[in-house]
C-alpha positions as CSV (number, residue, x, y, z in Angstrom):
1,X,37.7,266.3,-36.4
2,X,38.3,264.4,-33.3
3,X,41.8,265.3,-31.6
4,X,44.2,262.5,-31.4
5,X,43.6,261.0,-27.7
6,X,46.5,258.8,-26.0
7,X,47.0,256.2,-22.8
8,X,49.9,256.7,-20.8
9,X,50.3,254.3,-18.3
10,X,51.0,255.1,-14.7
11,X,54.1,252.9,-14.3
12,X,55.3,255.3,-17.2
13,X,54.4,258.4,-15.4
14,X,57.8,258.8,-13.3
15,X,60.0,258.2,-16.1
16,X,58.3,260.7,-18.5
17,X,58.6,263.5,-15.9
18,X,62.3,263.1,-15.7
19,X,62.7,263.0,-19.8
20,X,60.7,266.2,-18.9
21,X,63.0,267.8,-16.3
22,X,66.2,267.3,-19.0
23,X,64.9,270.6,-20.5
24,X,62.7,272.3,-17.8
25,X,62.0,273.0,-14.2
26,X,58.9,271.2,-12.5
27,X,56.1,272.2,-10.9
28,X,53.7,269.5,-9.2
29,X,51.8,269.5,-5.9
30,X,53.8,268.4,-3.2
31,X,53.0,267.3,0.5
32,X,55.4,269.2,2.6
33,X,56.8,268.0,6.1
34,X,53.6,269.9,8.0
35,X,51.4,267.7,5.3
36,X,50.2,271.1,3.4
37,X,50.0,270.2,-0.5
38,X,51.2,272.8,-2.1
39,X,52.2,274.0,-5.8
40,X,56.6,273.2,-5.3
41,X,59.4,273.0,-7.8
42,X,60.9,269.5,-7.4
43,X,64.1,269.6,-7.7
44,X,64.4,265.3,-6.6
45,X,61.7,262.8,-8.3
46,X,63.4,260.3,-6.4
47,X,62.6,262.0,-2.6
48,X,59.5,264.2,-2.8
49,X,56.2,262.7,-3.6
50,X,53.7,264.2,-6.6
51,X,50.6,264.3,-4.0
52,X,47.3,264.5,-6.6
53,X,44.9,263.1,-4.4
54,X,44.1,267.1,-2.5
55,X,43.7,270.0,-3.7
56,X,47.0,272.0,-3.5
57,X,46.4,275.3,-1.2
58,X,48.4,277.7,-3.6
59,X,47.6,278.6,-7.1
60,X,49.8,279.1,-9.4
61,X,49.7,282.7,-9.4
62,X,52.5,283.2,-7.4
63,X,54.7,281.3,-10.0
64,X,54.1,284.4,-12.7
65,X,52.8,286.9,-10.1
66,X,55.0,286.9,-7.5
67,X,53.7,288.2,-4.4
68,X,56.9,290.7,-4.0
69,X,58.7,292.2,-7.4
70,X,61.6,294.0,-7.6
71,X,60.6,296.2,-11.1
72,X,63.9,297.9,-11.5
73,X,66.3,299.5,-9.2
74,X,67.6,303.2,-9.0
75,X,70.0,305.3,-7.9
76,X,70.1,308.9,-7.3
77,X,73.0,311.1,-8.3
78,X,74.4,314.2,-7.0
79,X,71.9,316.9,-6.7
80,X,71.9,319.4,-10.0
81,X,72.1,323.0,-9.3
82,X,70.5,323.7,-6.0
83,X,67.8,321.5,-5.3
84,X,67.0,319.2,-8.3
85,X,68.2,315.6,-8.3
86,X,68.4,313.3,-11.4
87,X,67.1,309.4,-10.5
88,X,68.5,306.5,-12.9
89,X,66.2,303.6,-13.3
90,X,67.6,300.3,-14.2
91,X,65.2,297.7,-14.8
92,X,64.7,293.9,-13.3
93,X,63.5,291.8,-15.7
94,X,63.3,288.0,-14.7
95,X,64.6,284.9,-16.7
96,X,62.5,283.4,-18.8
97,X,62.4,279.4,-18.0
98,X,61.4,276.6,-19.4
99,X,58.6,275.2,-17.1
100,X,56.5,272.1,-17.3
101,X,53.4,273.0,-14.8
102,X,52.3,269.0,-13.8
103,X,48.9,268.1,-12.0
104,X,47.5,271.5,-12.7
105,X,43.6,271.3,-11.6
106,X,40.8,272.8,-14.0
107,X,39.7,275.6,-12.0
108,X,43.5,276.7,-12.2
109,X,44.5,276.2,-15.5
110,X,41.5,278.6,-16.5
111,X,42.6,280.9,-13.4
112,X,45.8,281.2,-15.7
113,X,44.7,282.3,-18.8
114,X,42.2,284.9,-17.0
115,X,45.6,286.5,-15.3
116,X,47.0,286.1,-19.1
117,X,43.7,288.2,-20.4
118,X,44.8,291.0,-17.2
119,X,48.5,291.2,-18.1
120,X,48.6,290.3,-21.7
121,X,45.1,290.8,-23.2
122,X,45.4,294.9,-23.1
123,X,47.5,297.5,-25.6
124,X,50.8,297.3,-23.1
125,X,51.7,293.5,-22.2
126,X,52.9,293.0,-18.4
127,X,56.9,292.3,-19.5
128,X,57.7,290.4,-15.8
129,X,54.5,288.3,-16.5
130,X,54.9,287.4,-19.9
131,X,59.3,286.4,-19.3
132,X,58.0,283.8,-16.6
133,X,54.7,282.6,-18.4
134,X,55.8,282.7,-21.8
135,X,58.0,279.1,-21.5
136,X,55.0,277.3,-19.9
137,X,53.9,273.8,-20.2
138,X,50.6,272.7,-18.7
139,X,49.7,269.1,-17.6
140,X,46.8,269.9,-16.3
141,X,44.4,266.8,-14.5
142,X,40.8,266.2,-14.8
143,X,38.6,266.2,-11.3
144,X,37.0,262.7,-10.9
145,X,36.6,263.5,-7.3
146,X,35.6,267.5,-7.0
147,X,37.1,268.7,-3.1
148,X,34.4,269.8,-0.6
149,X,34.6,273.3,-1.2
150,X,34.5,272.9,-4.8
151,X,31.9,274.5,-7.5
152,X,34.0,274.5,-10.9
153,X,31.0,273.4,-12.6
154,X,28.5,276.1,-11.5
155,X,31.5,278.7,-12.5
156,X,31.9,276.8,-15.9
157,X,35.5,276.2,-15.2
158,X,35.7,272.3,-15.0
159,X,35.7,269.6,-13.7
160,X,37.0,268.9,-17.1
161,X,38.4,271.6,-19.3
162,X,37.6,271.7,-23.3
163,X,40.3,273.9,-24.3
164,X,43.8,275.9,-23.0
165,X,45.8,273.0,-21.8
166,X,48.9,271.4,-23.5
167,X,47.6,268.0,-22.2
168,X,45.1,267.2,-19.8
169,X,45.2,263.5,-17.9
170,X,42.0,261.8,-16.8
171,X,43.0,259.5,-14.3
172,X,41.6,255.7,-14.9
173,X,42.7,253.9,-12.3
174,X,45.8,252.4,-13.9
175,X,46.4,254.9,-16.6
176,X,45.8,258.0,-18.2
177,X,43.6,258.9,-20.9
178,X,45.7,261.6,-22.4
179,X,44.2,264.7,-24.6
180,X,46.0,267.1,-26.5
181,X,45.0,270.6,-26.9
182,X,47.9,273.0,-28.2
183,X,51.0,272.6,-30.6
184,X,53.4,272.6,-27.1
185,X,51.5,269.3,-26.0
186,X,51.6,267.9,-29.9
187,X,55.1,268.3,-29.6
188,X,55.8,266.3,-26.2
189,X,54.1,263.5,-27.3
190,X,55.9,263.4,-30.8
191,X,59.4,264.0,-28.6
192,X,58.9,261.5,-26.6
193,X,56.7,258.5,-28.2
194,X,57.7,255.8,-26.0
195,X,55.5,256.6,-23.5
196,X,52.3,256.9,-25.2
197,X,49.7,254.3,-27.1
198,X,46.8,255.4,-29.0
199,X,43.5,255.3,-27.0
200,X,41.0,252.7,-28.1
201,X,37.1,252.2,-27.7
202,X,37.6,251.2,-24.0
203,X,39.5,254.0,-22.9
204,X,37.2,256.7,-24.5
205,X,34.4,255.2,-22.8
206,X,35.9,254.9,-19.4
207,X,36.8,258.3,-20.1
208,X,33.7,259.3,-20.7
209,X,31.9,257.5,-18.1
210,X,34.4,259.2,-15.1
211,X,33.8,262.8,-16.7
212,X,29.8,261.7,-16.4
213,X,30.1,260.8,-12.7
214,X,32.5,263.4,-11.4
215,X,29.6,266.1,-12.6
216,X,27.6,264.3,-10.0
217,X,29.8,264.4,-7.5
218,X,29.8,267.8,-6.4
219,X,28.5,269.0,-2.6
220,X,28.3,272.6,-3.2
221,X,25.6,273.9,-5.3
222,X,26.4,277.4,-6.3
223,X,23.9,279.5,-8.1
224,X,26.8,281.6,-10.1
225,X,25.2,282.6,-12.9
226,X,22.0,283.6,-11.5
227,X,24.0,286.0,-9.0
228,X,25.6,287.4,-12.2
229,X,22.2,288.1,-13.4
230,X,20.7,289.9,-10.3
231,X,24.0,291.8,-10.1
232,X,23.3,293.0,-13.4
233,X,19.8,293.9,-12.6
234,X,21.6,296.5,-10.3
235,X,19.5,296.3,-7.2
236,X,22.3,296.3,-4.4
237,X,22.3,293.8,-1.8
238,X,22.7,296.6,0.6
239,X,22.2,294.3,4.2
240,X,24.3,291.6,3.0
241,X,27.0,293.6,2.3
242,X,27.1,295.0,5.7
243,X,26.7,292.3,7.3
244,X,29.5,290.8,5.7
245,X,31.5,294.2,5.8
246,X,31.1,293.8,9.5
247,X,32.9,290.2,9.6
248,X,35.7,291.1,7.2
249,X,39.0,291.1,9.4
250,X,40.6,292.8,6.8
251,X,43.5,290.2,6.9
252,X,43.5,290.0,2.8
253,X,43.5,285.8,3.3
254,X,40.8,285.6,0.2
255,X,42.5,288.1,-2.0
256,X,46.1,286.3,-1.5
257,X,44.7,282.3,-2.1
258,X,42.2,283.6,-4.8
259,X,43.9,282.5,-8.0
260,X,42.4,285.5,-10.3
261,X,42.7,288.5,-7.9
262,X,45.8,290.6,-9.2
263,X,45.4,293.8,-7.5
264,X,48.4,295.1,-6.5
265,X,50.6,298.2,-5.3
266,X,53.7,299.7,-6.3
267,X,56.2,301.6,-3.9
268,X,60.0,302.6,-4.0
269,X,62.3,301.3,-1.5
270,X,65.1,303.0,-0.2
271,X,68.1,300.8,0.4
272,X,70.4,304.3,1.2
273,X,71.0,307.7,0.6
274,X,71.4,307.2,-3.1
275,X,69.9,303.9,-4.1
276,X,66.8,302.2,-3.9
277,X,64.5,299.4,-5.5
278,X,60.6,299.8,-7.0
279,X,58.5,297.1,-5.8
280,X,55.4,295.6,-7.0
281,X,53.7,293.5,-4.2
282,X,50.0,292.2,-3.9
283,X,47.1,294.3,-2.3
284,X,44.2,293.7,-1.9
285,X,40.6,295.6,-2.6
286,X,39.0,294.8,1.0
287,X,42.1,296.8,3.1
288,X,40.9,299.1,4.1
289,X,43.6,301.4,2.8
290,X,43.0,300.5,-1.2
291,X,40.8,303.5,-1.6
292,X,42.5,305.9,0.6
293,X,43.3,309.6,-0.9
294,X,45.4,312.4,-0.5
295,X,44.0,314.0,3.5
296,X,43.2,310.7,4.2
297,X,39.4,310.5,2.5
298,X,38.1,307.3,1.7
299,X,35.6,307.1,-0.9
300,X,34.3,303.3,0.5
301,X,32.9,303.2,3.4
302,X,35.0,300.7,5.1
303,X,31.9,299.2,8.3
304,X,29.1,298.4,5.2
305,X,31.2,298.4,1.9
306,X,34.5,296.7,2.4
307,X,33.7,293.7,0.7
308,X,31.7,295.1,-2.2
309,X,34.2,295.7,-4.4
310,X,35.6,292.5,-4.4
311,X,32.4,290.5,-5.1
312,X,31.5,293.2,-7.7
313,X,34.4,293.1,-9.5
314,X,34.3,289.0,-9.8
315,X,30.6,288.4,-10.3
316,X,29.5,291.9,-12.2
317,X,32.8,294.0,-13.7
318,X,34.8,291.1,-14.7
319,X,30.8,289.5,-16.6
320,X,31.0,293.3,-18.2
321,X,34.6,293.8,-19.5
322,X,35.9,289.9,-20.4
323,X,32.4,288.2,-21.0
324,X,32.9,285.7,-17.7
325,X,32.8,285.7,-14.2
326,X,36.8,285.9,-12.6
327,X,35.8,282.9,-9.8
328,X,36.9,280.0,-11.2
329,X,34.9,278.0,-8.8
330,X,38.4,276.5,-6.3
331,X,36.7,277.0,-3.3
332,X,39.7,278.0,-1.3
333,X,38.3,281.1,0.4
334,X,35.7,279.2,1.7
335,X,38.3,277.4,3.5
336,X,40.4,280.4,4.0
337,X,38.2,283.0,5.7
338,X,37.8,282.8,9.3
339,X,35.2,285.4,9.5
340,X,32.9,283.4,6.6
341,X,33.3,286.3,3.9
342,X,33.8,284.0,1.3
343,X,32.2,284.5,-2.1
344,X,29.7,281.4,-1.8
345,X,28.4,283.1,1.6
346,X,27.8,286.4,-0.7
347,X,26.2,283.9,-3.5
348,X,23.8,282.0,-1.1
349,X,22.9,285.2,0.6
350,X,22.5,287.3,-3.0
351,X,19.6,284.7,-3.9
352,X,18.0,284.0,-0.9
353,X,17.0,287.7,-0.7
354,X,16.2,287.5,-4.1
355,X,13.8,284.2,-3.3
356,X,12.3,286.3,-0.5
357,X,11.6,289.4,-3.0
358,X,9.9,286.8,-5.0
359,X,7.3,285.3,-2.5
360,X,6.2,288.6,-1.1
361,X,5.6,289.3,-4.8
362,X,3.6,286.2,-5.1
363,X,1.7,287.0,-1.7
364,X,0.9,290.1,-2.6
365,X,-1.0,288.6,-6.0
366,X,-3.0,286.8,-4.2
């Protein structure tokens, strides 16, 4: 059965987010005054402009992840006896808001519900996760125009996105073509029918016809799931990952923009001689302090494996435990790393060794 498929015209676009905003907060991507587009709560339609043209820097995981926590504060009380002291922990839950996420890309949408599989999918659900996701509305938007650093498709995350969003706009020039995937998006369009028509003949095809072009519009062409395979063949790409070891600045900049990484680290605070705060805040697998023991061992060795854990968690563990690759495919630490450790470097270079194994094979057959 075909879902029911709508036009919403861009005149109209405005005035729906602010029937919107009567119930929720908003999150679009915004151009800021140093012309970054970033992820923002609006708080004025009327002075800050919904920028949909780039790709904004940020993902959303800051919005249910936040990059600093405060878990629960404490305090100590007097000591017990002669040395023992009893520690009272109070916990910090946040609000749970109503949110309308507009003008979410693909790539992040499905970056979402793989941080929803990590907090939510095991037997103990993440409780400061679930208060700020569980009120969530996604909009997301369809690429027509994939960014340069883009490769959604060969990560099976977009352009266009089948399933998980409330609605998802395809932009067609003067309107949108407007799908509905979950009961949350049935129920905005039923709440507010003034702004939507049914789609006819013309607008399916025109839909169809930009989700047929954008897939040919990509520069990057990223072997992803043939990395996956040779990962799984476990033969270790031992002088790339030095060499890439060897260029990590260990500044983090990839784990921090990547939408899917959720490492993190857990420490108490103390804010005086009886009080205190536990904090959550994000780490990151390539310091070189995330495998550090008791005495100081590391088990990685930091000059040739600093980066293997990251890549083999996204293209090898992540294939193993959830069925999928975690790299959605954004692109951003391409454009974030400095030193060119970015995970299409590690792709490129996984299977042009693997091409090399494959001609001295040949060459030796003859």
């Amino acid at each position: 059965m075909r879902r029911k498929q709508w036009i919403l015209h861009k005149d109209h676009l405005l005035p729906f987010l602010r029937k919107l905003r009567k119930s929720r907060s908003l999150v679009a991507p915004v151009r800021n005054s140093y012309g970054d587009t970033m992820y923002t709560e609006m708080n004025d339609l009327d002075n800050e402009s919904i920028e949909l043209a780039e790709q904004p820097q940020n993902s959303l995981k800051s919005f249910f992840f936040p990059q600093r926590e405060k878990l629960c504060h404490y305090s100590v009380d007097e000591a017990v006896g002669d040395s023992a002291q009893a520690y009272r922990f109070y916990p910090s839950l946040p609000e749970s808001r109503a949110v309308v996420y507009f003008g979410v890309r693909s790539c992040d949408m499905f970056a979402v519900m793989y941080c929803d599989t990590i907090f939510l999918g095991g037997r103990e659900r993440d409780v400061y996760y679930d208060a700020r996701r569980r009120n969530a509305l996604f909009i997301t938007l369809a690429c027509n125009h994939p960014f340069e650093n883009c490769f959604c498709n060969a990560a099976r995350t977009g352009p266009y996105l089948e399933m998980g969003y409330d609605l998802q706009f395809t932009d067609l020039g003067d309107r949108y073509f407007v799908e509905v995937d979950k009961a949350r998006g049935r129920e905005v369009v039923q709440q507010w029918p003034q702004f939507f028509v049914p789609a006819g003949d013309d607008d399916r095809q025109a839909h169809y016809q930009a989700a047929l072009e954008s897939r040919g519009l990509f520069r990057r062409q990223v072997h992803v799931d043939l990395a996956v395979q040779l990962l799984d063949q476990g033969e270790e790409p031992q002088a790339l990952l030095a060499e890439l070891s060897a260029r990590c600045q260990d500044c983090g900049g990839c784990a921090f923009i990547c939408p899917t990484c959720t490492c993190f680290n857990i420490v108490d605070q103390p804010l005086s001689d009886d009080r205190g705060e536990r904090v959550r805040t994000w780490d990151a697998c390539t310091f070189d302090g995330f495998t550090r023991m008791a005495g100081n061992h590391n088990s990685v060795q930091i000059i040739s494996q600093r980066v293997t854990k990251r890549f083999y968690h996204k293209l090898r563990d992540d294939v193993l435990r959830h069925g999928r690759s975690s790299c959605v495919g954004c692109g951003r630490c391409v454009g974030m790393c400095f030193g060119g450790v970015d995970i299409v470097r590690f792709i490129d270079g996984l299977c042009a060794a693997d091409d090399k194994r494959s001609e001295k094979r040949e060459d030796g057959h003859d």
